[in-house]
TINULO-717574 format. One record per residue: x, y, z of N, C-alpha, C, O in turn. Coordinates in steps of 0.2 Angstrom, whole numbers, plus 2048, in hexadecimal, padded with zeros to 3 digits. Layout:
PT  neast  nnorth  nup  caeast  canorth  caup  ceast  cnorth  cup  oeast  onorth  oup
PT      X       Y    Z       X        Y     Z      X       Y    Z      X       Y    Z
...
//
This chain:
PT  neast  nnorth  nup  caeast  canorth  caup  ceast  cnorth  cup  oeast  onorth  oup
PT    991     4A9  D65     994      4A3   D68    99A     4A6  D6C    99D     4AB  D6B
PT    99A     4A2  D73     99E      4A6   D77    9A4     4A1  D77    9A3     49B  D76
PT    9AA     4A4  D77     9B2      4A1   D79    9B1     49F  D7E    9B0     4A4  D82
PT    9B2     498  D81     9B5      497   D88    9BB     498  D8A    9C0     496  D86
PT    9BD     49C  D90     9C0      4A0   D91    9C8     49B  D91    9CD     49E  D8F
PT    9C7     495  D92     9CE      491   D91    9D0     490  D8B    9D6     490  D8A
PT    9CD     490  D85     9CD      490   D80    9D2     497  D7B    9D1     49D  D7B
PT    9D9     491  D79     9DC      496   D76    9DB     497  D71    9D8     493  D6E
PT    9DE     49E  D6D     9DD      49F   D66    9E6     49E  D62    9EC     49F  D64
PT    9E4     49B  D5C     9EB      49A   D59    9EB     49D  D52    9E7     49C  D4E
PT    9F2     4A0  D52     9F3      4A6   D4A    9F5     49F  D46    9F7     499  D48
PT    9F3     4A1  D40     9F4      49E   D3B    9FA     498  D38    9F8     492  D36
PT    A02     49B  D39     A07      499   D39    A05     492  D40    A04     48C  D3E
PT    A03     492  D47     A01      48E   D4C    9FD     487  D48    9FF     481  D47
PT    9F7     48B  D46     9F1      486   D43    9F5     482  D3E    9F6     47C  D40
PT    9F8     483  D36     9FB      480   D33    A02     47D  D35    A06     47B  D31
PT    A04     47C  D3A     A08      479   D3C    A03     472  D42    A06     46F  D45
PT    9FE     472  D42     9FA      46E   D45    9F6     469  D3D    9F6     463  D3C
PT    9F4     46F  D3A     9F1      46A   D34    9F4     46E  D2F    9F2     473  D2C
PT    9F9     469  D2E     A00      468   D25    9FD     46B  D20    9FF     468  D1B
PT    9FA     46F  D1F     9F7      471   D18    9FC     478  D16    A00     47A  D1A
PT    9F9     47A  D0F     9FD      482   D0E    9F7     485  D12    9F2     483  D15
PT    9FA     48B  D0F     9F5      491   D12    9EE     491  D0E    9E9     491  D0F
PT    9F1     492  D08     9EB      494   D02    9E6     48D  D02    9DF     48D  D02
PT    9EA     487  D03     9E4      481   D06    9DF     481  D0C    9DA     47E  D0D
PT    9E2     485  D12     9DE      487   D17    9D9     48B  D17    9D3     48A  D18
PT    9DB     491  D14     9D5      496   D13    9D1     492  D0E    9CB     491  D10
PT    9D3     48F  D08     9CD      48C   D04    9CA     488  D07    9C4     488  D05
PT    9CB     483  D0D     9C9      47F   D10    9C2     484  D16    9BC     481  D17
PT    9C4     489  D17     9C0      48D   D19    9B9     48E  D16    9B3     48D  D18
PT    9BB     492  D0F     9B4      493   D0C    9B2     48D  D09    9AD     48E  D06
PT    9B5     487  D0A     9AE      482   D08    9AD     47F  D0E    9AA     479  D0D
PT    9AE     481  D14     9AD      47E   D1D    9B0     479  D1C    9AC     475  D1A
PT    9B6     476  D1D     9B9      471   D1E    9BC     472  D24    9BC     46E  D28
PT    9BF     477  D24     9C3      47B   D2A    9BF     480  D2F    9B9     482  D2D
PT    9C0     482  D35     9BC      484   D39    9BF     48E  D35    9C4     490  D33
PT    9B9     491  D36     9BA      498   D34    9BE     49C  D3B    9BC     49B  D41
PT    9C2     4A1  D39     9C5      4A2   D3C    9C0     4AA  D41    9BB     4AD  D3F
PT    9C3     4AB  D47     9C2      4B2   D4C    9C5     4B6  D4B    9CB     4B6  D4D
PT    9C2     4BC  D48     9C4      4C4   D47    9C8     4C5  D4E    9C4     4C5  D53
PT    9CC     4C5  D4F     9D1      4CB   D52    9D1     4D2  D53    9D1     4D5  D58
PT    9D1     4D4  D4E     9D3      4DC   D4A    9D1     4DE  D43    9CE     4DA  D40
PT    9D2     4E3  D40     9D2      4E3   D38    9D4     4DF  D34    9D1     4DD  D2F
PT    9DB     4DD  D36     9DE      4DA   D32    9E1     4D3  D37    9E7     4D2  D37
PT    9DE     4D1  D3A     9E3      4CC   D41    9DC     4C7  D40    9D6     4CA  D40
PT    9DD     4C0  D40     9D8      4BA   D40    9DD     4B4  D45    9E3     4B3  D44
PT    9DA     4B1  D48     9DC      4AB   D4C    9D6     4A4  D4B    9D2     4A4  D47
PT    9D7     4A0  D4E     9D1      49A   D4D    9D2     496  D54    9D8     494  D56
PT    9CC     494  D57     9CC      493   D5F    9D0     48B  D5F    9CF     487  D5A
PT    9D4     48A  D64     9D7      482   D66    9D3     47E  D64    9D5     47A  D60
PT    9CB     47F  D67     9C9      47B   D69    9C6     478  D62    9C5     473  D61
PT    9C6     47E  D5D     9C2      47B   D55    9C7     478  D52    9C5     473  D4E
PT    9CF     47A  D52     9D3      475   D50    9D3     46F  D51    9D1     46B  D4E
PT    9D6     46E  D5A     9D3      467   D5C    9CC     463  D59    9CC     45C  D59
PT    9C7     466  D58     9C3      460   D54    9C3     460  D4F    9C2     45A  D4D
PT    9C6     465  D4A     9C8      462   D43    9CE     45F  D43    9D0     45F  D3D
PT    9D3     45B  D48     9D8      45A   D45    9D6     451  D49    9D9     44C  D47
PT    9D1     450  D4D     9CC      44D   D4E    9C8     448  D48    9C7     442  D48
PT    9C5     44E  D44     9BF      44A   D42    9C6     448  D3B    9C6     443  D37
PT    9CA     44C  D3B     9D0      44A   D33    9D3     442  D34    9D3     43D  D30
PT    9D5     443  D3D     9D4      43C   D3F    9D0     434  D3F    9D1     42F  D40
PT    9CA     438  D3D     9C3      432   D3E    9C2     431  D36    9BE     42E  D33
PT    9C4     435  D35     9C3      434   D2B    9C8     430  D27    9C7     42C  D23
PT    9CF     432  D2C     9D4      42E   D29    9D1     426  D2C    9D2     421  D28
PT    9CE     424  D32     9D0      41F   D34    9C9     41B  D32    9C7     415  D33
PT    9C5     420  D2F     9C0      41C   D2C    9C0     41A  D22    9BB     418  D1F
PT    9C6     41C  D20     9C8      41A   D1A    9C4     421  D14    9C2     420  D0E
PT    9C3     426  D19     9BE      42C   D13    9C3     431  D11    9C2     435  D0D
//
């Protein structure tokens, strides 16, 4: 899958300041897919694209507004 080139990447500290959770909830949210999986960087360096947050923080909104 390709990145659209407008499409920003955001570090972690970024991402949880967008959707309130801890850390250790983010990544669990991860390994059961609730959260969009994050983009290798480097060895040690991961980011997660704009564009996957804006629809999870999206569909968080359509769940809250549908009473789920």
């Amino acid at each position: 899958m390709t990145m659209p080139k407008h499409d920003a990447l955001l570090r972690l500290p970024q991402v949880l300041t967008l959707v309130p959770v801890s850390r250790a909830s983010w990544y669990a949210g991860i390994k059961v897919g609730r959260y969009p999986q994050q983009v290798q960087l480097g060895p040690r360096t991961v980011a997660w694209r704009r564009s996957d947050i804006e629809r999870l923080i999206d569909s968080l909104g359509q769940e809250v507004a549908h009473g789920q």
